[in-house]
C-alpha positions as CSV (number, residue, x, y, z in Angstrom):
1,X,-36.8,152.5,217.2
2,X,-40.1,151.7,217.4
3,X,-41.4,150.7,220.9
4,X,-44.0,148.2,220.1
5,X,-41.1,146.0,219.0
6,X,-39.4,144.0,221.9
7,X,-36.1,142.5,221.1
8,X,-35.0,139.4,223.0
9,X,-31.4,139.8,223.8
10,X,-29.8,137.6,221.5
11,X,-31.5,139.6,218.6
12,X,-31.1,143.1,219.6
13,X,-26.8,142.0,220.4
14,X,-27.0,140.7,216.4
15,X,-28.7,144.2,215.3
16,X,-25.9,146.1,217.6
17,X,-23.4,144.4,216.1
18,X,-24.5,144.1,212.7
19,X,-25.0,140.3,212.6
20,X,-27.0,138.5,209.8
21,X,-30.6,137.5,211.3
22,X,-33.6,135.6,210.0
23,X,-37.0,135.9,210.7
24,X,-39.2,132.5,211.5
25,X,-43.1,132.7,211.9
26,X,-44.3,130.9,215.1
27,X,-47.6,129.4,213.7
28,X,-45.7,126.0,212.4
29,X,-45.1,125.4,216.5
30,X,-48.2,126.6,217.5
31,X,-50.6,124.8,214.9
32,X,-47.8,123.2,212.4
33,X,-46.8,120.2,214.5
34,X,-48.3,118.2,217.5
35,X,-46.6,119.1,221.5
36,X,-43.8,118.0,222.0
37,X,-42.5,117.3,218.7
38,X,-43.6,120.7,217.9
39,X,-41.4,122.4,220.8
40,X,-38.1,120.7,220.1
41,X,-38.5,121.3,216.3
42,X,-38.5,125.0,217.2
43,X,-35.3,124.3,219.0
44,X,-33.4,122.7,216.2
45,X,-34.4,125.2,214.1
46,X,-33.1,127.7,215.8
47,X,-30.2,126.1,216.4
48,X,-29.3,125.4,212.9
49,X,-29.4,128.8,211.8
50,X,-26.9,129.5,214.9
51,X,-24.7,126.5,213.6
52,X,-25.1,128.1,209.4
53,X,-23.7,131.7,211.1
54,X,-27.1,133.5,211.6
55,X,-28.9,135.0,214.3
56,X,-33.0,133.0,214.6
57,X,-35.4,135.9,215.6
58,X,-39.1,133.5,215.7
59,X,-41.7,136.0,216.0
60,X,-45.0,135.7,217.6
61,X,-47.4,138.6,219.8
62,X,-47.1,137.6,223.3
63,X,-49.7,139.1,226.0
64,X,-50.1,142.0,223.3
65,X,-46.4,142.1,222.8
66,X,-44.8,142.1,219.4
67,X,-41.9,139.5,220.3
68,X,-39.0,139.8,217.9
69,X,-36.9,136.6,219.2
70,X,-38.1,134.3,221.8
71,X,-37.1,132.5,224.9
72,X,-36.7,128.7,225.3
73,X,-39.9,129.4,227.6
74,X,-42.0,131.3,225.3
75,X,-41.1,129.0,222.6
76,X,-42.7,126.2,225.1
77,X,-45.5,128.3,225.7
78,X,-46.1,128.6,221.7
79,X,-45.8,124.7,222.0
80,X,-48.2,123.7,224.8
81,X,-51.4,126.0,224.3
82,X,-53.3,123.8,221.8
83,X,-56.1,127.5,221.8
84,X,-53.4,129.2,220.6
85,X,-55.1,132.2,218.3
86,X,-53.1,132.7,214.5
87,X,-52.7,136.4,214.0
88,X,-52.9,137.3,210.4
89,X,-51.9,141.1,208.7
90,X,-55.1,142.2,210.3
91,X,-55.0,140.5,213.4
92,X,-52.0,143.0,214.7
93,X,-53.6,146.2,216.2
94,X,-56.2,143.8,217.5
95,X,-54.5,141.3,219.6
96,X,-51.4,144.3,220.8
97,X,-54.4,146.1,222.2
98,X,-56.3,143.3,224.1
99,X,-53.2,141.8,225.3
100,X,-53.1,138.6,223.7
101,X,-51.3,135.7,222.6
102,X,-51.4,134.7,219.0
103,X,-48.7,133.0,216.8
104,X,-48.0,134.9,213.9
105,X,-48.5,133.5,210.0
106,X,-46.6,134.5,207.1
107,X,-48.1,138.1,206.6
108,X,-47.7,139.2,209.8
109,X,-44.7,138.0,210.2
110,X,-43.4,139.7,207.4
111,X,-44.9,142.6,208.7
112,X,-42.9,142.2,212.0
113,X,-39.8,141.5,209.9
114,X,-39.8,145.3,208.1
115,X,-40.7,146.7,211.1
116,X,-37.4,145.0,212.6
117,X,-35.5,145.8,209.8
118,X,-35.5,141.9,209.2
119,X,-34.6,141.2,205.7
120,X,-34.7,137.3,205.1
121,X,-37.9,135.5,206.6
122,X,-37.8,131.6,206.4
123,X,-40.9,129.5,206.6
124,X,-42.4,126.5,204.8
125,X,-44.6,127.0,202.3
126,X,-46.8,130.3,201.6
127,X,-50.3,130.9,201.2
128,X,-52.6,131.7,198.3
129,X,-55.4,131.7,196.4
130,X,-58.1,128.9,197.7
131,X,-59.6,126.5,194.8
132,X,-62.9,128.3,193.9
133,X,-61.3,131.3,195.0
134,X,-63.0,133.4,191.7
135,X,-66.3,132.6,193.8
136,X,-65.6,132.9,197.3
137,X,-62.8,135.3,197.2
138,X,-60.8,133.8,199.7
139,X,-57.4,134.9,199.1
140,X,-54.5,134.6,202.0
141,X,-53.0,137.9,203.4
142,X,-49.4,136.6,202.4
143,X,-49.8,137.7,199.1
144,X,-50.8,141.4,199.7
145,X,-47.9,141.1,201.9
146,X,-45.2,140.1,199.7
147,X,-46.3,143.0,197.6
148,X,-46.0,145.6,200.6
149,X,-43.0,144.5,202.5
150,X,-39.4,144.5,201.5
151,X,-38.9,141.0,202.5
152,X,-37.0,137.9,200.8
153,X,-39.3,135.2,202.0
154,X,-37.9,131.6,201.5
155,X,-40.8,128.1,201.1
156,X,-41.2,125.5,199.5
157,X,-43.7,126.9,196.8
158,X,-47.2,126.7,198.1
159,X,-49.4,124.1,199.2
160,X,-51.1,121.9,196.4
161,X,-54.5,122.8,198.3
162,X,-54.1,126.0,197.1
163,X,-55.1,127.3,193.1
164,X,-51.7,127.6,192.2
165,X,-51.8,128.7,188.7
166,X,-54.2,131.8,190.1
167,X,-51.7,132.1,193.2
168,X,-49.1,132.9,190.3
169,X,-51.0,135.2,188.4
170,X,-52.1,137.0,191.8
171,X,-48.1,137.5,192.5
172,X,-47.7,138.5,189.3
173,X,-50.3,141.5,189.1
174,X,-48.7,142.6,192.4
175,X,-45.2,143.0,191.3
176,X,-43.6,140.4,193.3
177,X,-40.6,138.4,191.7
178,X,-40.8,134.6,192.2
179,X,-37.2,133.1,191.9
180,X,-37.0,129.3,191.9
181,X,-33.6,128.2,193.9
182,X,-31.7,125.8,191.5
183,X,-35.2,125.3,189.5
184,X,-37.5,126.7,186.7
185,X,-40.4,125.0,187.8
186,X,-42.8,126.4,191.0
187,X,-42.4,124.3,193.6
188,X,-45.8,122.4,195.6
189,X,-44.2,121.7,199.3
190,X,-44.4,118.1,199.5
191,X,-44.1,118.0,195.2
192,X,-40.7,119.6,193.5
193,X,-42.3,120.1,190.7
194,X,-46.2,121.5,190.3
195,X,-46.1,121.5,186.7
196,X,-45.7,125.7,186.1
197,X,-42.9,127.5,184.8
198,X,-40.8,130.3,186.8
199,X,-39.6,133.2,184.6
200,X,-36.9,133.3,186.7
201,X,-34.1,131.0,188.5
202,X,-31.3,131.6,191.0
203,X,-28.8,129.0,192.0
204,X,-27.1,130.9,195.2
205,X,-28.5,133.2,197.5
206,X,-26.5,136.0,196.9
207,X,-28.4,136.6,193.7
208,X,-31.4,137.1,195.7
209,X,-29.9,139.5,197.6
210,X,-28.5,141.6,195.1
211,X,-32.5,141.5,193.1
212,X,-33.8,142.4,196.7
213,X,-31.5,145.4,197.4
214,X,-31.8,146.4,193.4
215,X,-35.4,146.1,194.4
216,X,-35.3,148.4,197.6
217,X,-32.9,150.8,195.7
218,X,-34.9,151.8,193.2
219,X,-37.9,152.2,195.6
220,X,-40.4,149.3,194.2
221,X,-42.2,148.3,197.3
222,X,-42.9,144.5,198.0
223,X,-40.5,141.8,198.9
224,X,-39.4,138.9,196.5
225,X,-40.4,134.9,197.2
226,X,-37.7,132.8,196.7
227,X,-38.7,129.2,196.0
228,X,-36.9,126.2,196.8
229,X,-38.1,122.3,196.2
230,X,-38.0,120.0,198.6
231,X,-35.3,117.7,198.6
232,X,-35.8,114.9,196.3
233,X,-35.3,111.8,198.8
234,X,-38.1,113.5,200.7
235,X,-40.7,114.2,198.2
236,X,-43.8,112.3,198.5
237,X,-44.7,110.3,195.8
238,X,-47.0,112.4,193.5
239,X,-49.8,110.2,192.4
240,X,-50.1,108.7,196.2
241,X,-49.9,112.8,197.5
242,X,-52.5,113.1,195.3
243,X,-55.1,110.6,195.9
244,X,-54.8,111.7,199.3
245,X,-55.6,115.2,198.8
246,X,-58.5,114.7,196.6
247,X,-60.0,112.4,199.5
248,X,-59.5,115.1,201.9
249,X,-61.1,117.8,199.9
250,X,-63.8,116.2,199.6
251,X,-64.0,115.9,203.2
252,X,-63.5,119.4,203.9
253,X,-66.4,120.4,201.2
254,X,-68.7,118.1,203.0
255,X,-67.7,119.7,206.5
256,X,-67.9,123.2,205.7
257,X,-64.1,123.5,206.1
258,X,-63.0,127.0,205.3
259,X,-60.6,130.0,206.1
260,X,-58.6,129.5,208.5
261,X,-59.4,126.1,209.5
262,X,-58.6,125.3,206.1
263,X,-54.3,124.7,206.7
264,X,-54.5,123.0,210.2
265,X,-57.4,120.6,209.3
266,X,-55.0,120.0,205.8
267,X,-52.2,119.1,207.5
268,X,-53.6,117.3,210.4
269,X,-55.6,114.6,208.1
270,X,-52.8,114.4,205.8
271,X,-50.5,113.1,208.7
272,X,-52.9,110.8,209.6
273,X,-53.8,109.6,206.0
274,X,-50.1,109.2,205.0
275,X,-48.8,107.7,208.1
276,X,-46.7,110.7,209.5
277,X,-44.9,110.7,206.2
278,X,-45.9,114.5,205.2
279,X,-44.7,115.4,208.7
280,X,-41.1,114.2,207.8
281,X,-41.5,115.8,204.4
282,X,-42.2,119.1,206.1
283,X,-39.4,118.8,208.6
284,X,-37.1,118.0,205.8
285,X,-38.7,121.0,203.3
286,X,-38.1,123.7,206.2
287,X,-34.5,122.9,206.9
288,X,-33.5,122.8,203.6
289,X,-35.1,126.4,203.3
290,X,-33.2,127.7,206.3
291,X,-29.9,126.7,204.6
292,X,-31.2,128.8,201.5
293,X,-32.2,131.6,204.0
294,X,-28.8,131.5,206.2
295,X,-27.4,131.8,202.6
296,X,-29.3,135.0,201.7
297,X,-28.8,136.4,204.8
298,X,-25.1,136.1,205.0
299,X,-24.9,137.5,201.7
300,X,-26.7,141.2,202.5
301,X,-24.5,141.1,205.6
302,X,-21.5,140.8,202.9
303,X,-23.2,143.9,201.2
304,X,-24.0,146.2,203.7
305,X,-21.2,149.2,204.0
């Protein structure tokens, strides 16, 4: 056991008993979604993973606390702090020792995840290489982490922000399989399709499971992203998405928007710009992941001994 880790009750019962569990990352409440929209999303989410026959284990580093599973009142906390920090892979160490609150990203909270001996980790879309990224170098931490942790990680694709075609090539030289649910074609979060090929497709999760434990049993390291589209009633229409984003590029080039402010400052002006419409296309993009994740998840349970 390792004592950095504290279990809420509901998740260290599943672990006892052997239940199936799935990891979610707490930075789509903390800086995903507006309060209080953002607060009962995380309940519904958990709930539907309850109602598909999984434990929900939402992770997040509470006063220096690695939280594996979390309270209806931590979940509000997560919800209400609008200076909530975002702890990346590196952000760890840092935040356990001065005791602060962060909500964790994809990397860390696949980090989290191995350390719990967490196997399926849901979320929405993953991170990648930035456009430009060739000269600024500016490439997201989820990517080294899919290459280090033994992980299935569930999205929709990546975000069309994003230089997909290097975001592919970056996964690629790492070792890490990209499986496309029911599709050959890489998904683009609010887009099915983004116009690049998948070597590989799955069409139920426990194929994923059996690559991932093949994966772990002959001792490759890294996880494998599983890739699912969004659902096609709530795709956004393409050439409209579009427009949209290339006004709001622009914007961020001309106000020095970078790193980390990149995502929220994305997401925030495309709500605005489309009229809420990308926030119902998110909503609907993360629940159709969970049922792919619950799917997964039930199926190692099915394996274990």
């Amino acid at each position: 056991m390792k004592p950095w880790l504290h279990f809420s009750e509901e998740v260290r019962e599943a672990r006892d008993s052997g239940r199936p569990v799935v990891a979610l990352e707490s930075t789509i409440i903390a800086h995903g979604f507006p309060y209080p929209e953002n607060y009962q999303l995380a309940l519904d989410l958990e709930a539907m993973l309850r109602d598909l026959g999984v434990v929900p284990a939402t992770i997040a580093i509470l006063q220096g606390n690695v939280k594996v599973g979390l309270s209806p009142e931590e979940l509000l906390l997560l919800a209400k702090d609008g200076n909530m920090a975002k702890a990346s892979l590196r952000d760890i160490p840092v935040l356990m020792a001065k005791k602060e609150n962060a909500a964790t990203t994809v990397s860390s909270t696949m980090q989290v995840a191995d350390w719990a001996g967490i196997s399926v980790f849901v979320t929405g879309g993953i991170g990648g290489v930035h456009r430009h990224g060739e000269q600024t170098f500016d490439i997201s931490a989820d990517l080294q982490a899919l290459s280090r942790f033994p992980v299935a990680v569930v999205c929709a694709g990546a975000k069309s922000v994003l230089d997909l075609p290097k975001t592919l090539e970056v996964l690629e030289t790492w070792g890490v399989p990209i499986l496309g649910y029911r599709t050959q074609q890489f998904p683009a979060f609010y887009l099915r399709d983004s116009g690049l090929a998948l070597d590989y497709s799955i069409d139920h999760g426990r194929e994923a499971a059996a690559i991932l434990e093949i994966k772990r049993a002959v001792e490759q390291p890294g996880g494998i992203l599983v890739t699912v589209p969004i659902p096609e009633e709530s795709e956004l229409d393409e050439d409209r998405f579009n427009t949209l984003l290339q006004t709001i590029l622009q914007e961020m080039e001309t106000h020095g928007v970078t790193g980390k402010r990149i995502t929220p400052y994305l997401l925030g002006r495309l709500h605005e710009a489309s009229g809420g419409d990308t926030v119902q296309a998110n909503l609907a993009l993360v629940k159709n992941n969970l049922e792919v994740g619950a799917e997964i998840a039930r199926a190692l349970h099915c394996q274990q001994p």
